[in-house]
C-alpha positions in Angstrom: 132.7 112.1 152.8 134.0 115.7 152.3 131.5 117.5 150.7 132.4 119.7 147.6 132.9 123.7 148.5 130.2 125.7 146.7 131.5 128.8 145.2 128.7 129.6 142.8 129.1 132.3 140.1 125.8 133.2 138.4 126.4 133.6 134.4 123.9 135.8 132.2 121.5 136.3 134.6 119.6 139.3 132.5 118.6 136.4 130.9 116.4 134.9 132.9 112.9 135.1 131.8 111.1 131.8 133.7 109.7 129.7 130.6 112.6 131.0 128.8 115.9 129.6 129.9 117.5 127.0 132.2 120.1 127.0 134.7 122.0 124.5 134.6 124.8 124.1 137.7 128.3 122.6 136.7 130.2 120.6 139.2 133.8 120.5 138.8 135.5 117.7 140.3 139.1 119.0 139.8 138.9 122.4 141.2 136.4 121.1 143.9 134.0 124.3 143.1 130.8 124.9 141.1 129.4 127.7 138.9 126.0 127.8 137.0 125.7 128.9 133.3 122.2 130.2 131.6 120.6 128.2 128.6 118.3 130.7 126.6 115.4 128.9 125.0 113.8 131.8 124.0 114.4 130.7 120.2 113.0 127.5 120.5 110.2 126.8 118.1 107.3 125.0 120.2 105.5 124.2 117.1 107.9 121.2 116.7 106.5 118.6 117.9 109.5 115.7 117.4 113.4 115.6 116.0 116.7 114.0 116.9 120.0 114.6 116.7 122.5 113.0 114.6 124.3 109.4 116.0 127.9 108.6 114.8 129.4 104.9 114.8 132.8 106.2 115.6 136.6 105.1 114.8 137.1 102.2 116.5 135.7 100.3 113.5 132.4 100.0 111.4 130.8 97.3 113.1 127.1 97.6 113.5 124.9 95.7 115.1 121.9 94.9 113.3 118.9 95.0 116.0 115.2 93.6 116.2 112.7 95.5 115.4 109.9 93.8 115.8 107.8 93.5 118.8 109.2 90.9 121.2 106.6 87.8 121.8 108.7 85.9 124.3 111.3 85.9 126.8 109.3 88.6 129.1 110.3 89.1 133.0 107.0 87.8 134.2 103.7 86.7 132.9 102.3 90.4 133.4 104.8 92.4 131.3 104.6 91.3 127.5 106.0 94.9 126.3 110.2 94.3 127.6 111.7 91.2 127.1 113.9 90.4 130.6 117.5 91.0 130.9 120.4 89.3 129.0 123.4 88.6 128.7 124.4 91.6 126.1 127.7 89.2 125.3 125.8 86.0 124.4 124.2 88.1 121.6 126.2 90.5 120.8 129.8 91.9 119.8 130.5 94.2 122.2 132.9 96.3 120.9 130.4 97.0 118.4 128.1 99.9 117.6 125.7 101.0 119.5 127.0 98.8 122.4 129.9 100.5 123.1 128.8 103.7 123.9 127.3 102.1 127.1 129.0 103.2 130.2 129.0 102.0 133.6 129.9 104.6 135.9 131.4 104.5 139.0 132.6 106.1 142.2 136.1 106.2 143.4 136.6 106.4 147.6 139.8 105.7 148.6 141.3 103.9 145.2 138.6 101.4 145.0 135.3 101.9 143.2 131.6 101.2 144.1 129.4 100.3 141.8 127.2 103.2 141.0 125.1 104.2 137.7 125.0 103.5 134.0 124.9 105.6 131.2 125.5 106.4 127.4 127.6 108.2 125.6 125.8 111.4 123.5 129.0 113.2 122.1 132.9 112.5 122.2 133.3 113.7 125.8 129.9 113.3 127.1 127.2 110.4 128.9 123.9 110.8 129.7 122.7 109.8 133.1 120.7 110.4 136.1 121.0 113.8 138.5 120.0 111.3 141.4 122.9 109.4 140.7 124.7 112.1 142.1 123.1 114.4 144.3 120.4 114.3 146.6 117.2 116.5 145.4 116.9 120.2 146.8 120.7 120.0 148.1 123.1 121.9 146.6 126.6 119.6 147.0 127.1 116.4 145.2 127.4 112.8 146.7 130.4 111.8 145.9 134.0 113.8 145.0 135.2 111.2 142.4 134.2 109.4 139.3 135.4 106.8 136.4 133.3 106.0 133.8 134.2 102.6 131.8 132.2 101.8 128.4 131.7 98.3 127.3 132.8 97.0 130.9 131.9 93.6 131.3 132.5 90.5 133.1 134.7 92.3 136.2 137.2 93.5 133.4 137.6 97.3 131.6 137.5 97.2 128.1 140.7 96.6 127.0 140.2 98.6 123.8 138.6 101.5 125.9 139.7 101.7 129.5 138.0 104.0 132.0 138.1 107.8 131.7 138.1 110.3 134.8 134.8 112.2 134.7 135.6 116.0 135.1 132.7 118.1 135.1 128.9 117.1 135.9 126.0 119.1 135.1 122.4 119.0 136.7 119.3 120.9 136.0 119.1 123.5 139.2 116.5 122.0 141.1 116.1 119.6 139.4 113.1 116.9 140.0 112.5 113.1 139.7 109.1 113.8 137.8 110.9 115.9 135.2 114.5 116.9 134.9 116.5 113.8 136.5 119.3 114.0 133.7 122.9 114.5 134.0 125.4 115.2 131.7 129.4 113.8 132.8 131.9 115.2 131.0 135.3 113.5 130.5 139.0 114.3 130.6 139.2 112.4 126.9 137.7 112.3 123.7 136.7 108.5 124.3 133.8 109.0 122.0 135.7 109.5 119.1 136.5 105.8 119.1 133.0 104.4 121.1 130.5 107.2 118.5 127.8 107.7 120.5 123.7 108.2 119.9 121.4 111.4 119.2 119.4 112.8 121.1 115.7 113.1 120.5 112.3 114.2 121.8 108.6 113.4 120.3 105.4 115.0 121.9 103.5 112.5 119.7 102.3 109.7 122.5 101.1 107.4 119.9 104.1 107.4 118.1 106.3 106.5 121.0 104.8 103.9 121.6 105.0 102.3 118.4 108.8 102.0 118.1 111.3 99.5 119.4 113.7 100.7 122.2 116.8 99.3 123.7 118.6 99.6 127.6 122.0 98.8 128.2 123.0 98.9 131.6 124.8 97.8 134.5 122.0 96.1 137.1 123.7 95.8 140.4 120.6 94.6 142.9 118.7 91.5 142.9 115.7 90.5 144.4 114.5 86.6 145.6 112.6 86.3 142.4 115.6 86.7 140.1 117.2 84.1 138.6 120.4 86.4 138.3 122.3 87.8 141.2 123.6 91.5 139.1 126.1 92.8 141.1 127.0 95.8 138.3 129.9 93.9 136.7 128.2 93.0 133.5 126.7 94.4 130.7 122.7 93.6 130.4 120.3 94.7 127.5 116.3 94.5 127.1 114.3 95.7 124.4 110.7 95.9 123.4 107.8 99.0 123.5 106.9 101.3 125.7 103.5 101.6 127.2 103.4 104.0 130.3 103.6 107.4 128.3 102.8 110.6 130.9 103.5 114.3 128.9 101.6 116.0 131.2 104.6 118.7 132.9 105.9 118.7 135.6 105.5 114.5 134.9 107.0 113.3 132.2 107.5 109.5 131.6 108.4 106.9 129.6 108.0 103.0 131.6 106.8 99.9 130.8 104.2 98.4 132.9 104.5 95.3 135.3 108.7 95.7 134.8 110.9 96.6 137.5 114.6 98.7 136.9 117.6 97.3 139.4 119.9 99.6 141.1 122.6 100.0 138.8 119.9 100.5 135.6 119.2 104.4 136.9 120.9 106.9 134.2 120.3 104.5 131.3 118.8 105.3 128.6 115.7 104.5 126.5 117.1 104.3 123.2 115.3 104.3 120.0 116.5 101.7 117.8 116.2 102.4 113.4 119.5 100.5 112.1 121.4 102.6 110.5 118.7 105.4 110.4 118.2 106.1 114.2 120.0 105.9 117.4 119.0 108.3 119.7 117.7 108.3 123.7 114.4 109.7 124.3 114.7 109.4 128.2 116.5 108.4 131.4 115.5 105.8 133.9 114.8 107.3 137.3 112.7 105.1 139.0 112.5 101.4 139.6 108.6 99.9 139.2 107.3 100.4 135.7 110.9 101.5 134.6 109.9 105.0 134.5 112.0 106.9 132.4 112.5 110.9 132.5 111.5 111.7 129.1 113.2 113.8 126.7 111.2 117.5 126.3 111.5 120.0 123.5 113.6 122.2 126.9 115.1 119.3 128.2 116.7 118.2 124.2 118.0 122.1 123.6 119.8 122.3 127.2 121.7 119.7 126.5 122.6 119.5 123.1 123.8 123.3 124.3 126.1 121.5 126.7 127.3 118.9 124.7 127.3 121.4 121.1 130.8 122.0 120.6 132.0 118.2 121.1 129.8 116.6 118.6 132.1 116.8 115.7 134.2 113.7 115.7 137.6 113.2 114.5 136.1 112.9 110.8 134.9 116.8 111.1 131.3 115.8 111.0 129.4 119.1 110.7 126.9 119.9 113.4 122.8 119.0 112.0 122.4 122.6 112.3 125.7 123.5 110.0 125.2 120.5 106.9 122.6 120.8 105.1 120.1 123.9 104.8 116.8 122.8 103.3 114.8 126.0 101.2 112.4 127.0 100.6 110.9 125.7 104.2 107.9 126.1 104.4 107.7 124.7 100.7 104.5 124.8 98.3 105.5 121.5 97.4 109.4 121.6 95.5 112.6 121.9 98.0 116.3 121.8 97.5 118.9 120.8 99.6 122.3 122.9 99.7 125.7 120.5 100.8 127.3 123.3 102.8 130.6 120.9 103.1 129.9 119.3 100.1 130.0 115.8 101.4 127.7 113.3 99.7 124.5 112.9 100.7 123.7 109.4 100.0 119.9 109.2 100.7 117.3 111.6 101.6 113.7 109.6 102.5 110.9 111.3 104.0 108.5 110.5 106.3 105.1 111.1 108.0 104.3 112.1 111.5 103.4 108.4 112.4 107.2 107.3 111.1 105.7 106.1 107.5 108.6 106.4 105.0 106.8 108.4 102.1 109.8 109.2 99.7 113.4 107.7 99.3 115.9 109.1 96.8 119.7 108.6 96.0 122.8 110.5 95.7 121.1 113.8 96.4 123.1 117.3 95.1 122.4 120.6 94.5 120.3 120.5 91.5 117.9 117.7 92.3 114.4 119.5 93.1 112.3 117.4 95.8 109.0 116.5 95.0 106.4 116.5 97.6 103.5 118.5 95.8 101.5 115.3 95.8 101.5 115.0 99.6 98.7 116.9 101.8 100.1 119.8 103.8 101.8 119.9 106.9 105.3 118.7 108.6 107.1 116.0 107.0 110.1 114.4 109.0 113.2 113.9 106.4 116.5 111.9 106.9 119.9 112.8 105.0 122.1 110.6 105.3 125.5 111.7 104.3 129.1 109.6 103.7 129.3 109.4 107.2 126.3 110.7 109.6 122.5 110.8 109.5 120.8 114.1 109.9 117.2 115.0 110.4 115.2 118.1 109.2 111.8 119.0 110.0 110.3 120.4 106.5 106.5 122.3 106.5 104.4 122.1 103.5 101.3 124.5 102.9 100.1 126.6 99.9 
């Protein structure tokens, strides 16, 4: 395979301050070239120790899936792994062309008009998925694997969906340098807007171990290897799912996991996501599957969740004109001695506000918020408190400090 011609222009580089910034390289599959831009993290605030980005259901229609949340007791791989259920069939359960199923994505390459099964993925903004950088390229080299990709959501059963098609992947972005222990993420964009129909999930990171593990997560993906022991022979036409906890939690940089012990990931599964499940509160992927035994997942950093909602910021309004989280609402005063507002910037209508603990405990839930309602939280002990405002049509998260 003709390799891609590097031609690489360095962006911003008075920037770079190491601990500071990123540089991310960006692969164009059109023009066959590649430049590198500079993400400044400077203005990150390391004192936040979790958030997420908003989710949006899409166009296409308003289905929802409605998803367990409770702790799976049966239905596990083997007798050794009782945190993720084994994979199945996603369409004996499920409407596909529901939400959050249809921002899956099996990706694939094209050689000579055919394609080979390859990766999966998610979308995270209407031209964007979330995968893996080993998917792609081969660590410490500076030219990709392949010259030509498609990328098909809800694809199942040998057959594109016929509501979605498959969309020509333009432009791939990788961490430079980028590790397995740390930074295996990349970012495909695409030549359409598909996720205006498909909506796609947040983002989110959580330094809080404890509380990782307590919630239920979700994988989609596309397994395309099978060993003896499986009673399925996956050959990456078909649309799998597996949910349960996760137990194998690793923050310690440069490793930083997510897994679930005594499972095992299938070639196909790498670039899926680990996606938090709270219906209609929270969708969002807190890592990326990288490595096969234990299903070890890249995680999601405080770094790693700026970079690339930098990437994907300026296609994350949908055709709705959903404000950016950073552009609705603006919570004052914050920190608060105990009484905070919330100004409507578009004036849409917030719908709920709840608040929550840093352990996930749901504290406070209002109504129909506006402008004159004065939040109450003078009864609660200092600190950070975790609130969700939900609007007509997207959920939001703020991060709101109390002390006196």
């Amino acid at each position: 395979m003709t390799k891609m011609t590097v031609t690489i222009i360095l962006l911003l580089n008075t920037l770079f301050v190491s601990g500071q910034s990123r540089t991310m390289m960006v692969y164009d599959l059109a023009l066959n070239s590649v430049d590198s831009i500079i993400v400044d993290l400077s203005t990150i605030d390391n004192s936040i120790e979790f958030d997420h980005s908003a989710y949006n259901i899409g166009d296409f229609n308003e289905d929802v899936e409605i998803l367990e949340q409770e702790t799976p007791t049966e239905n596990f791989e083997d007798a050794f792994n009782n945190r993720f259920t084994k994979r199945l069939k996603a369409n004996l359960d499920f409407e596909l062309n529901s939400f959050p199923l249809r921002t899956s994505v099996k990706i694939s390459e094209i050689i000579d008009e055919t394609t080979e099964n390859l990766c999966s993925g998610s979308m995270i903004s209407r031209r964007h998925i979330l995968s893996a950088a080993h998917c792609y390229q081969n660590k410490n080299e500076d030219t990709l694997r392949i010259s030509s990709l498609n990328a098909c959501p809800i694809f199942d059963e040998g057959q594109s969906n016929q509501n979605f098609g498959c969309i020509n992947v333009s432009k791939i972005y990788l961490f430079k340098n980028w590790d397995l222990n740390s930074t295996d993420f990349a970012i495909l964009e695409l030549n359409e807007d598909i996720g205006n129909e498909t909506g796609w999930i947040g983002l989110g990171f959580d330094n809080r171990n404890e509380v990782i593990e307590e919630h239920i997560y979700y994988k989609f993906a596309y397994p395309s290897q099978f060993y003896d022991t499986d009673a399925i022979q996956y050959n990456g036409d078909t649309l799998y799912y597996r949910y349960g906890n996760a137990d194998i939690i690793d923050f310690l940089e440069p490793y930083t996991f997510i897994g679930t012990s005594n499972s095992a990931a299938r070639q196909g599964e790498s670039g899926s996501s680990m996606i938090r499940i709270d219906n209609n509160e929270v969708y969002a992927t807190y890592g990326v599957l990288t490595y096969g035994p234990n299903s070890m997942h890249n995680r999601i950093t405080n770094e790693i969740y700026h970079s690339i909602n930098y990437i994907i910021k300026d296609h994350v309004s949908s055709t709705k004109e959903i404000k950016a989280e950073a552009e609705f609402v603006v919570v004052y005063p914050n920190p608060t001695d105990g009484h905070f507002h919330i100004n409507n910037l578009y004036n849409k209508e917030i719908t709920s506000l709840k608040v929550f603990d840093t352990l996930g405990n749901k504290l406070i839930s209002h109504d129909h918020i506006d402008a004159s309602n004065n939040i109450d939280i003078s009864h609660l002990p200092n600190g950070q408190y975790f609130l969700k405002i939900i609007s007509e049509n997207s959920s939001i998260s703020k991060i709101i400090t109390k002390s006196q």
